[in-house]
N, C-alpha and C positions, 0 to 999 in steps of 0.2 A: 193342253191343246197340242196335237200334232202338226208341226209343219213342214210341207215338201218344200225346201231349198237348196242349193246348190252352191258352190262357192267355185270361183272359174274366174281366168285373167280377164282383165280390163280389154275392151275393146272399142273404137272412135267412136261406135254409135252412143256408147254408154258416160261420153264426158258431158253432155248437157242435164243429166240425171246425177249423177256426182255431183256436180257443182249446184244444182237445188238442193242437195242433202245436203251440201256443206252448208252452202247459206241458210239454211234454216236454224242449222245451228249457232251462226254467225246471229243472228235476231233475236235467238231464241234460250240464248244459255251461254254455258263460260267452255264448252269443249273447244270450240273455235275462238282465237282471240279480237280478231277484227269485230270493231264497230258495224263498219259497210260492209255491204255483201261487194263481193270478190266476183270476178272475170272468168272468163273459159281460159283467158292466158294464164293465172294460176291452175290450174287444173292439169293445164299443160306442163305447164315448168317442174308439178309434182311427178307428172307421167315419163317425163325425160328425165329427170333424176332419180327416179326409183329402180334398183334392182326387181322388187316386184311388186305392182299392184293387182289388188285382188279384190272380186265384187262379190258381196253378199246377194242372192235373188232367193226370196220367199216367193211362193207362189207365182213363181214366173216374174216378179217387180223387184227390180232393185232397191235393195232396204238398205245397204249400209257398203262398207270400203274401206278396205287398208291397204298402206304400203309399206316396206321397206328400203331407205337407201342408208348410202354409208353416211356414217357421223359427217367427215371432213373429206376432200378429192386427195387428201395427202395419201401417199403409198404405208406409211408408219399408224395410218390411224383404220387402214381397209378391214383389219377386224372389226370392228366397232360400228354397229349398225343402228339406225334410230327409226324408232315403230311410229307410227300413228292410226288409227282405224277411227270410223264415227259409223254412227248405226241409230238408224232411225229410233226415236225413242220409246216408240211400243215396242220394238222389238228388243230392248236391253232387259238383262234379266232373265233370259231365258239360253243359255250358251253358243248363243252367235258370238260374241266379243269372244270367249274362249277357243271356238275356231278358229274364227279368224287369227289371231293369236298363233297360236299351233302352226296353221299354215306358213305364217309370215316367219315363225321358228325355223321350220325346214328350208324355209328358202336360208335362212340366213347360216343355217349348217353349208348347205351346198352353194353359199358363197365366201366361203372360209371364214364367216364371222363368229365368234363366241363371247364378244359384249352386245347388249344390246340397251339401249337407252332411251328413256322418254322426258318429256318436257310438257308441264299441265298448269291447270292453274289450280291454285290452293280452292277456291272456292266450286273448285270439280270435284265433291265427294264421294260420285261411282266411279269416277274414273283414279282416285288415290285408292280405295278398296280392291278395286280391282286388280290392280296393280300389285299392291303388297298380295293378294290372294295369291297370284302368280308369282311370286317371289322375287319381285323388285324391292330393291331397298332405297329407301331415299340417301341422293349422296349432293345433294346441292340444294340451294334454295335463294332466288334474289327479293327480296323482300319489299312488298308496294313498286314494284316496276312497272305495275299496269292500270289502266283503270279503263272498268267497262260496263255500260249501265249507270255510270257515277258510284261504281263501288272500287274502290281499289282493291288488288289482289295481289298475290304471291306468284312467281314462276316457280314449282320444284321439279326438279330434274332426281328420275330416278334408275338405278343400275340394275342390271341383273346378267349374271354371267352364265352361259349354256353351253 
């Protein structure tokens, strides 16, 4: 199936539609780690820390969302940038995560970054595929740090340098 989509910076109208796509996954799976659904103040504190976020829209509706900020506010760690995206879950599978991706890449060229790092949960197995597809390697792992659902899981932290 063809889809007309778009992918374009975050704009105010679009934080109350963000934060239903996060909470959903917050309810609905292990991409997001909180229990409870989350606030427009998160939303916010991710849009003021980010160097860029970016909106996926299929068919005119926002389907998913990534950003980019630095690791740490230290001057020593400004290379070093950490992804996150989520994408409505009919629409994985089909190379919207891969754009996204790409794009969140170029921003993090044209802000002198060439690490780039993620943090998932062990029990996110599109989102560890993914990953390694794109050429992240695992370089950390905290072991039962979490538990959600009453499942306990892993945090791994994975690298990849561009």
């Amino acid at each position: 199936m063809q889809y007309e989509f778009k992918i374009r910076d975050l704009k105010e109208s679009d934080i109350s539609t963000v934060l239903s796509i996060y909470n959903d996954h917050v309810i609905n799976g292990f991409a997001a780690y909180s229990e409870k659904e989350l606030s427009i103040d998160f939303i916010n504190r991710l849009k003021k820390d980010s160097l860029s976020f970016i909106i996926l829209e299929i068919e005119e509706k926002i389907t998913g969302f990534a950003f980019l900020r630095n690791y740490l506010p230290y001057d020593n760690f400004k290379h070093t940038g950490q992804l996150s995206y989520i994408i409505k879950p009919e629409y994985t599978n089909k190379s919207f995560g891969t754009m996204l991706f790409n794009k969140l890449v170029d921003a993090a060229k044209d802000n002198g970054i060439d690490i780039l790092i993620v943090h998932l949960s062990s029990l996110n197995q599109q989102s560890l595929n993914f990953h390694k597809k794109h050429g992240f390697i695992e370089c950390g792992k905290f072991k039962n740090i979490a538990k959600k659902f009453g499942q306990e899981f892993d945090i791994i932290w994975m690298q990849k340098n561009i």
